[in-house]
C-alpha positions in Angstrom: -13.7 -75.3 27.0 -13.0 -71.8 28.3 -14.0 -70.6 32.6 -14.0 -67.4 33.9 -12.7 -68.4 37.3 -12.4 -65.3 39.0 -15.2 -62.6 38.9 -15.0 -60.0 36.1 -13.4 -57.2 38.0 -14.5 -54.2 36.6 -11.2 -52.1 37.5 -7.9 -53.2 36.8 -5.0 -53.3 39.2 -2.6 -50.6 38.1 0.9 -50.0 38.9 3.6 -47.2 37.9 4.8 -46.4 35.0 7.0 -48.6 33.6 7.8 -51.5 31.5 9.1 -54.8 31.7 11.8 -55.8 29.6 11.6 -58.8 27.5 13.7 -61.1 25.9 12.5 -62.8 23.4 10.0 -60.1 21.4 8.2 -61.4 18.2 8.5 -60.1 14.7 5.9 -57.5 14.1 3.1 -60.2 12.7 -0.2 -60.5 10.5 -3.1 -61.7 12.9 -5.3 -63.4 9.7 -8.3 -65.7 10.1 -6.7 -68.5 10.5 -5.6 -67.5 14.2 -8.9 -67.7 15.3 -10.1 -69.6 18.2 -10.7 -73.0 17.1 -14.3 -74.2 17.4 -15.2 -75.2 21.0 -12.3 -73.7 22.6 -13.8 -70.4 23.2 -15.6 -67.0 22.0 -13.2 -64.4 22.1 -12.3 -63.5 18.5 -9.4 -61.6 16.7 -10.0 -58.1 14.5 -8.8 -59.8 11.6 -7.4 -56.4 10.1 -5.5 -55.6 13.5 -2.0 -55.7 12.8 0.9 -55.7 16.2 3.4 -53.4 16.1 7.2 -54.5 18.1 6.6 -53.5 21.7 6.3 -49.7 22.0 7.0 -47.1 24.8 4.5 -45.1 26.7 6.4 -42.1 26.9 6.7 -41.7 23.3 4.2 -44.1 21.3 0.5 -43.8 21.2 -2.7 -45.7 19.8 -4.3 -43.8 16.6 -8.1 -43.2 17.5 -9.9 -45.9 15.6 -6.8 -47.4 14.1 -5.7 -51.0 14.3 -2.1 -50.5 14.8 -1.6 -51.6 18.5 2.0 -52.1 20.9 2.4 -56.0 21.5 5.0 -57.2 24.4 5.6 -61.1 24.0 7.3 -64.3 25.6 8.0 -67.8 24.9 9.0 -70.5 26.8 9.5 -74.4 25.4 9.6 -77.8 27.4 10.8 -81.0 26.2 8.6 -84.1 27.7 10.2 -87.7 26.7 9.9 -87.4 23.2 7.6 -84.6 22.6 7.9 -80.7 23.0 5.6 -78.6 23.5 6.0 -74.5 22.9 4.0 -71.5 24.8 4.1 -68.2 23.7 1.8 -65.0 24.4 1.2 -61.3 23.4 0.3 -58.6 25.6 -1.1 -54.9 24.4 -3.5 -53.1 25.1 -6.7 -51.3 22.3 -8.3 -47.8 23.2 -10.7 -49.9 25.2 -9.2 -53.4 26.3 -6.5 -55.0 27.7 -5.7 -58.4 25.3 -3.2 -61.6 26.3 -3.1 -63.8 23.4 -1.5 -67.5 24.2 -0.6 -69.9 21.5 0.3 -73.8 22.3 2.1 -76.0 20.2 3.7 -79.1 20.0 7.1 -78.2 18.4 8.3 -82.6 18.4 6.6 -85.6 19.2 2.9 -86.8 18.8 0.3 -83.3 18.9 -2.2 -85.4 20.7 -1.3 -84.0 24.4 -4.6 -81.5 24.8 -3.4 -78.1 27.7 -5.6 -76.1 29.9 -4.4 -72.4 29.8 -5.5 -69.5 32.3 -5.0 -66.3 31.6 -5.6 -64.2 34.4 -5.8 -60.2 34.4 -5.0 -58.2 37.0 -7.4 -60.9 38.9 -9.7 -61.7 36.0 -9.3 -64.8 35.6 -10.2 -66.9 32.2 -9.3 -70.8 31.6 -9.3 -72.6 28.5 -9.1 -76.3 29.0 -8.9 -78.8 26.2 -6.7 -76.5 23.8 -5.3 -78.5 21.3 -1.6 -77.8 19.1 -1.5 -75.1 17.4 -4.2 -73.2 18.8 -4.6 -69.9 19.8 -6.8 -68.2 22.9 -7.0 -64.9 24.2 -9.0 -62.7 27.1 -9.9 -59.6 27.2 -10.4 -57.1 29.8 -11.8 -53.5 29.7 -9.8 -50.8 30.3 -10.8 -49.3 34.0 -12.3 -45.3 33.2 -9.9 -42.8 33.3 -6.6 -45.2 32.4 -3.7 -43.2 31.0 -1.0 -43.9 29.4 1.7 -45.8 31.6 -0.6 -47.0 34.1 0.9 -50.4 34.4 -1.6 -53.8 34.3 0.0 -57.3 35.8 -1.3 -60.3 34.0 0.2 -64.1 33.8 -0.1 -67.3 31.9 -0.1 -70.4 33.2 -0.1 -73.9 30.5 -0.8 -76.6 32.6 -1.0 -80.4 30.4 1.9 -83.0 29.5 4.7 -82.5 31.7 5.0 -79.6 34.2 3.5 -76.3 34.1 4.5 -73.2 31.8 4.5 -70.1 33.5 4.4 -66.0 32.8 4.6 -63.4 35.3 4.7 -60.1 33.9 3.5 -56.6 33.5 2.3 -54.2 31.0 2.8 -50.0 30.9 -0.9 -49.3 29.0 -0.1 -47.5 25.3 -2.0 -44.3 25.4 -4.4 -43.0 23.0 -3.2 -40.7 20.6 -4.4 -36.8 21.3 -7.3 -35.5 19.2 -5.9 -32.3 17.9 -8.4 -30.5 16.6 -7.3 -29.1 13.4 -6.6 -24.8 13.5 -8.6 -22.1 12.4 -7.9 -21.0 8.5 -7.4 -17.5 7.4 -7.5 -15.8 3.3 -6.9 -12.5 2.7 -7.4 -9.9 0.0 -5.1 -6.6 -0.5 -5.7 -3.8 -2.5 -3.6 -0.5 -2.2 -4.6 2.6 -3.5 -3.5 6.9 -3.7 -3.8 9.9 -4.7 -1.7 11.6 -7.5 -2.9 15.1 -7.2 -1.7 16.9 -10.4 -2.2 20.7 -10.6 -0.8 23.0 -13.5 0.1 26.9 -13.4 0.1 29.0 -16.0 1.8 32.3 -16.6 2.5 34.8 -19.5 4.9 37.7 -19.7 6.7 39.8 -22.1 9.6 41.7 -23.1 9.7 44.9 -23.8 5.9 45.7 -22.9 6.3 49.2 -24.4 7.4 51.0 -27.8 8.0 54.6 -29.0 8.5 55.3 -32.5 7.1 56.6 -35.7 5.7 55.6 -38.7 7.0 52.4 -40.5 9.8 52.2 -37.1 9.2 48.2 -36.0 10.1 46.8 -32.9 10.7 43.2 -31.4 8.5 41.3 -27.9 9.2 38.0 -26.8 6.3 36.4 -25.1 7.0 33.7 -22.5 4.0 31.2 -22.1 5.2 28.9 -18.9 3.2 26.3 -18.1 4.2 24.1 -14.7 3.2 21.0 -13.8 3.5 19.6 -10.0 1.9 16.6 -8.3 1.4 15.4 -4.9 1.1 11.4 -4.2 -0.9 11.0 -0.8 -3.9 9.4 0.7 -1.9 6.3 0.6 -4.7 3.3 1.6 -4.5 -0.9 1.9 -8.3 -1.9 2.5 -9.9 -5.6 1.6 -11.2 -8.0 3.8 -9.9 -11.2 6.1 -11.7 -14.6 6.1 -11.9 -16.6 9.1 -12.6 -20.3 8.6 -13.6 -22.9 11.2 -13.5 -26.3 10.2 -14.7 -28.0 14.0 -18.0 -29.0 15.4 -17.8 -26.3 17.8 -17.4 -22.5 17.7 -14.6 -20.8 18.2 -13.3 -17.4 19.3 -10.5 -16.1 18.0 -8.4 -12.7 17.6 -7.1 -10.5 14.3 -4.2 -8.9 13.6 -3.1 -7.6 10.3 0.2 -5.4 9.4 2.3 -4.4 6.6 5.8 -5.0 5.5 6.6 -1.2 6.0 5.1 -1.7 9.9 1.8 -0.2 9.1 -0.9 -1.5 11.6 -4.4 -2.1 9.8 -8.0 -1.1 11.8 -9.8 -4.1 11.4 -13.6 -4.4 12.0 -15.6 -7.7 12.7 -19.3 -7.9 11.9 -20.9 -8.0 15.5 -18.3 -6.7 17.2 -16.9 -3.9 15.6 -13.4 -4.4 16.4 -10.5 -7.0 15.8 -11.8 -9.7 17.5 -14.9 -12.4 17.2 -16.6 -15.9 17.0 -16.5 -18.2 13.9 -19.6 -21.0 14.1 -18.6 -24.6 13.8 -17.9 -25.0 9.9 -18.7 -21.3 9.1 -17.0 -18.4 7.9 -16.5 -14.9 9.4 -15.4 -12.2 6.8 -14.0 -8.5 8.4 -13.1 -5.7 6.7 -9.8 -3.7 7.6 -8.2 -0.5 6.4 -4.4 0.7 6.6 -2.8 4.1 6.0 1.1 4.2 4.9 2.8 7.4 4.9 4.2 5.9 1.0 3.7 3.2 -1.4 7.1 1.3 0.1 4.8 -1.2 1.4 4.7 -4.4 -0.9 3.1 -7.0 1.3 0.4 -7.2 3.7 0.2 -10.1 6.8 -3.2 -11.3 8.8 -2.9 -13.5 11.5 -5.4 -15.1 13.4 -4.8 -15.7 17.3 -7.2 -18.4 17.9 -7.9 -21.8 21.0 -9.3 -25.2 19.8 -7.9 -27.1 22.8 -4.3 -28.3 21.4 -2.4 -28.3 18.6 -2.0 -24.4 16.8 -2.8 -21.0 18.2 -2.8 -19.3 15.7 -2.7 -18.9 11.7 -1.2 -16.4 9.2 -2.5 -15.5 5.5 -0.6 -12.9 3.1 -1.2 -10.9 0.2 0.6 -9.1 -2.2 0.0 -5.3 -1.9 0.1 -3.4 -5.1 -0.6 0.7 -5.3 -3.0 1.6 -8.5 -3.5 5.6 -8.6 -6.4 7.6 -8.3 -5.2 10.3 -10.4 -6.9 13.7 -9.3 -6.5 16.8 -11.9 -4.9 16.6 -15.6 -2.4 14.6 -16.5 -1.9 16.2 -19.9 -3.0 19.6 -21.1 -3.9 21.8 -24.2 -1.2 24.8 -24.2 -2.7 27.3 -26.8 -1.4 30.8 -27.6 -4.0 31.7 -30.7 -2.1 35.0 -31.3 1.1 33.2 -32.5 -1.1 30.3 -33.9 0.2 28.0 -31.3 -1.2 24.8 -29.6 0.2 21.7 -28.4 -0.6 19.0 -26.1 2.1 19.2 -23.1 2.2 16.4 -20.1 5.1 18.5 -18.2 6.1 21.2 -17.6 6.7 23.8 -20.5 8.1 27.0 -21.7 7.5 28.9 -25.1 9.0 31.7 -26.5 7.0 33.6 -29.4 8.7 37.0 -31.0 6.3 39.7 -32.8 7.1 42.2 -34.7 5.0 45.7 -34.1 5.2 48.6 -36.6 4.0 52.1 -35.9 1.5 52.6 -39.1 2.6 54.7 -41.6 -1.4 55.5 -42.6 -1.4 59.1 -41.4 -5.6 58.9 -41.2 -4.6 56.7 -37.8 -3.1 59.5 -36.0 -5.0 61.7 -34.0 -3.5 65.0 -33.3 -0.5 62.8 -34.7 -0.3 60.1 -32.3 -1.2 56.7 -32.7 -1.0 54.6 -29.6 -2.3 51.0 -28.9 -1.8 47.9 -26.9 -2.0 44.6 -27.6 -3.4 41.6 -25.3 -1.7 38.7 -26.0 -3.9 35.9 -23.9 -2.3 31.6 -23.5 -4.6 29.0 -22.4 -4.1 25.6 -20.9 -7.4 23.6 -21.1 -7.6 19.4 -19.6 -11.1 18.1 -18.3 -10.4 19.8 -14.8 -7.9 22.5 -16.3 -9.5 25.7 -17.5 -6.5 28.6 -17.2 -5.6 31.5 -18.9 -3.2 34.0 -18.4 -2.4 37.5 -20.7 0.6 40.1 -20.9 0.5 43.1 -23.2 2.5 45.3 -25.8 1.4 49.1 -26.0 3.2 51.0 -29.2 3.1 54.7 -28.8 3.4 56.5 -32.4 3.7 59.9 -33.6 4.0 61.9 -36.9 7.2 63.6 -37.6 4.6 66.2 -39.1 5.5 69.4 -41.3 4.3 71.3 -38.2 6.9 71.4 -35.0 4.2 71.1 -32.3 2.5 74.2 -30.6 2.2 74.6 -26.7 -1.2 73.2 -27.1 0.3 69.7 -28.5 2.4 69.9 -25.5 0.1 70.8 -23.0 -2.3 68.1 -23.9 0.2 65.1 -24.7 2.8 65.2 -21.6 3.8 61.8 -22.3 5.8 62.8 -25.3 7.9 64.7 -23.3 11.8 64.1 -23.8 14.3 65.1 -21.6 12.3 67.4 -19.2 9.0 66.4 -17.1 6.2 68.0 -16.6 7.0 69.1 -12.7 10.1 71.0 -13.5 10.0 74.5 -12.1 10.3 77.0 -15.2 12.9 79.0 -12.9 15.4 75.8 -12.8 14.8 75.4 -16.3 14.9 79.0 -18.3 17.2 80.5 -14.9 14.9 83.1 -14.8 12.4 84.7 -11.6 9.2 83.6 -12.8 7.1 80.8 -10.8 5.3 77.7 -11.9 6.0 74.2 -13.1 6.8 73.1 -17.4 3.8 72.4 -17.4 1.8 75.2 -15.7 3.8 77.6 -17.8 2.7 76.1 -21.5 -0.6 76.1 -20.5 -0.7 80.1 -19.4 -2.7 82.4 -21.3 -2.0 86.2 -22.2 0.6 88.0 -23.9 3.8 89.4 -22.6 5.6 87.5 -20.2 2.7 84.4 -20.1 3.1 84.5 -23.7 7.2 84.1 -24.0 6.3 81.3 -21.1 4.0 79.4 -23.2 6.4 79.4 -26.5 9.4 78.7 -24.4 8.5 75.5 -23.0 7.0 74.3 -26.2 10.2 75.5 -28.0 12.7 73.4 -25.7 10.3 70.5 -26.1 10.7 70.7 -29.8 14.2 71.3 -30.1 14.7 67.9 -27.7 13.2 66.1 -30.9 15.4 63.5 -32.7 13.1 63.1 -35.5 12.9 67.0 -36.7 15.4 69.9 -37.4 14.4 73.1 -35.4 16.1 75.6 -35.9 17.3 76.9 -32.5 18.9 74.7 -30.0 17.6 74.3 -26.2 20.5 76.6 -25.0 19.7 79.2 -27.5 16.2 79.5 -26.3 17.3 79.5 -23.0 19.7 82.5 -23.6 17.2 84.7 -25.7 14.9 83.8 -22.7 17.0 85.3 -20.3 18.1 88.3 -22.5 13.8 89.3 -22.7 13.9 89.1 -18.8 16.8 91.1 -18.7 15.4 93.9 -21.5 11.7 93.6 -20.4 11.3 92.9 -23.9 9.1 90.1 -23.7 7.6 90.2 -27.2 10.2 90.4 -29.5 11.3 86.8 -28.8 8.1 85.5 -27.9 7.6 86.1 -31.6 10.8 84.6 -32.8 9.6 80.9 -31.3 6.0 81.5 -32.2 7.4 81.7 -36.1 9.7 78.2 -35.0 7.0 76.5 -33.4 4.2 76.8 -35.9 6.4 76.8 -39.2 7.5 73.6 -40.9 10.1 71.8 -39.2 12.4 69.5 -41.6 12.1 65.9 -41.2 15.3 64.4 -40.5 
């Protein structure tokens, strides 16, 4: 039978840190059913799934919450009685709650009749077993005082009284402690999507050379038009947006702390629902979702980082989540365009930038009904266009012909008068005197217009003659310095008449064609 001869003491005696070295350890053994206390020896009974590890430290090794894995320290002593001997041996650990001693008697040789009393006492709790017989094990167990930690040493002995003298432990135990609950670390996702601009604009422009023709009938002349369209494009509004999960996976809330950044250095702006800024609270097995937004200067930037700063109690502080960042365009304007030139029967569809050269060949007409007061003149608008869904351009250049008729008729001061930009080899602003190198006043032009006889009249038929004779396209019949000299020989006679009629005759007869 078992006695608790000492009062259950509901604290035990602890000592310092420390533990006492034994011997002669056990093998790390199976505790199975068959240990059990034997019927009518006692009522403390085994965890028949509790397995003891070799004696452990308390500095380094720790009890699993709820495991059965425990730290055992053990002894044996053996005595040899006449012809029998007899064998005591005990383990010592300590649960998350308890403090166990486990004693085994056995008689090793000799007759197994011999019965032992064993007490066990605990840091002054006392139990005794009396009656034990070979080859049975008994155990007491003590609570563990509130508050133990790990180290806190317990003093317990063993004492086998029953055929022959007493075996006897003395020892202490540094208490195993409890393995930390970490409480497992806030989780973070991510999601990453990078965006820009591509701002494409296009330019058109349209010249030509020569803009401007003088000839005569059937004469032809070559233009080159120049149709340039350019094509430039800006890449900016460079953006990394998406969102950043939070995950708690406690029993109890917890605060915690964003930051997210890209590989290039960018720092994101993140917002949190509630608070409006980087930081916030996740509920116990909830889920907290905040938005951010970056700006790069480029698209160098190929990876983007969230990390969570976070305090369960122990274990991580914080936690990181990535995400592959990845630039799609927004494309702003036309990547490709219509070029079309309809006077040279041109169009093409042009995604850079592009120059054409068109050359057209102008003829002054040879159908006299065209002429008025034998000139023909007119210009021709040559217009490009460059067409997209946002493109809508057009730019223009122009050729002006300016023809004449080499008519039968040299032309009279009136022709000349009215059609100034015919003039060859004199303008209109020349002073008559620099001209004729005579004393009379007025400009070319002043002079062909004067009306009267005499002088006025030798004035008018002068200017027109020299204007004629400067043609290429006619044979006249005096030459500009022989109208100049017969000039200056009327102003010398004061016989204005006489050659005023002379150049009358020239300028209204037919003049050869040459």
């Amino acid at each position: 039978m078992k006695k608790l001869l000492v009062p259950f003491l509901a604290i035990l005696f602890l000592a310092s840190c420390g533990m006492e070295s034994v011997t002669d350890m056990q093998p790390d053994q199976e505790v199975t059913s068959e240990d059990l206390l034997i019927e009518g020896i006692g009522t403390d009974k085994l965890n028949e799934n509790m397995r003891l590890a070799p004696a452990g430290s308390c500095e380094s090794d720790c009890i699993e919450q709820g495991g059965s894995v425990f730290f055992s320290v053990s002894d044996v002593a053996t005595l040899r009685v006449g012809r029998n001997t007899k064998s005591v041996n005990y383990s010592a650990y300590n649960t998350e709650t308890d403090f166990v001693v486990e004693v085994t008697y056995a008689i090793t040789a000799g007759p197994p009749n011999a019965k032992a009393t064993i007490r066990i006492d605990i840091a002054g709790n006392i139990m005794e077993y009396t009656d034990v017989s070979s080859g049975s094990k008994v155990s007491h167990t003590v609570p563990l005082a509130e508050g133990w930690a790990g180290c806190d040493e317990v003093t317990f002995s063993v004492v086998q009284e029953g055929l022959g003298a007493p075996i006897t432990f003395s020892e202490s135990y540094a208490l195993i402690p409890v393995c930390s609950v970490v409480a497992p670390p806030l989780t973070v996702e991510k999601t990453a999507v990078g965006t820009y601009d591509r701002t494409v604009n296009w330019q058109l422009m349209k010249t030509v050379s020569q803009g401007s023709h003088t000839g005569a009938p059937g004469d032809e002349f070559l233009s080159n038009w120049t149709v340039t369209a350019t094509k430039s494009e800006i890449s900016a509004n460079y953006s990394v947006t998406g969102t950043i999960t939070v995950t708690n996976p406690n029993s109890f809330a917890v605060p915690f702390t964003l930051a997210d950044v890209l590989n290039d250095g960018t720092v994101a702006v993140i917002t949190c629902p509630g608070t409006g800024d980087n930081t916030g609270t996740v509920a116990a097995g909830g889920s907290v979702s905040c938005a951010y937004s970056a700006a790069p200067k480029d698209g160098s930037a190929t990876l983007n980082t969230a990390t969570v700063t976070f305090d369960v109690g122990s274990g991580l502080t914080n936690a990181s989540a990535t995400a592959d960042v990845t630039f799609t365009e927004n494309l702003i304007g036309d990547e490709a365009v219509t070029l079309s030139d309809p006077r040279v029967a041109y169009s093409e569809l042009i995604s850079t930038t592009t120059v054409e050269i068109f050359t057209e060949t102008f003829t002054c007409p040879t159908d006299q009904s065209l002429y008025t007061d034998g000139v023909y003149m007119e210009t021709f608008t040559n217009i490009a266009y460059l067409d997209g869904d946002n493109t809508d351009l057009e730019a223009s250049a122009e050729v002006t012909i300016n023809c004449y008729l080499p008519s039968s008729e040299c032309f009279s001061p009136d022709f000349w008068s009215q059609n100034t930009k015919f003039w060859t080899g004199y303008d209109p602003s020349d002073l008559y005197a620099d001209v004729f190198g005579v004393p009379r006043f007025g400009t070319l032009l002043e002079n062909v217009t004067a009306n009267g006889g005499g002088a006025n009249a030798l004035a008018r038929h002068s200017v027109a003659a020299i204007l004629n004779a400067t043609r290429t396209e006619v044979g006249y019949d005096l030459t500009v310095s022989e109208i100049i000299a017969g000039v200056q020989a009327a102003y010398a006679s004061g016989d204005f008449e006489s050659f005023k009629n002379v150049l009358e005759v020239e300028n209204e007869k037919e003049c050869l064609i040459r």
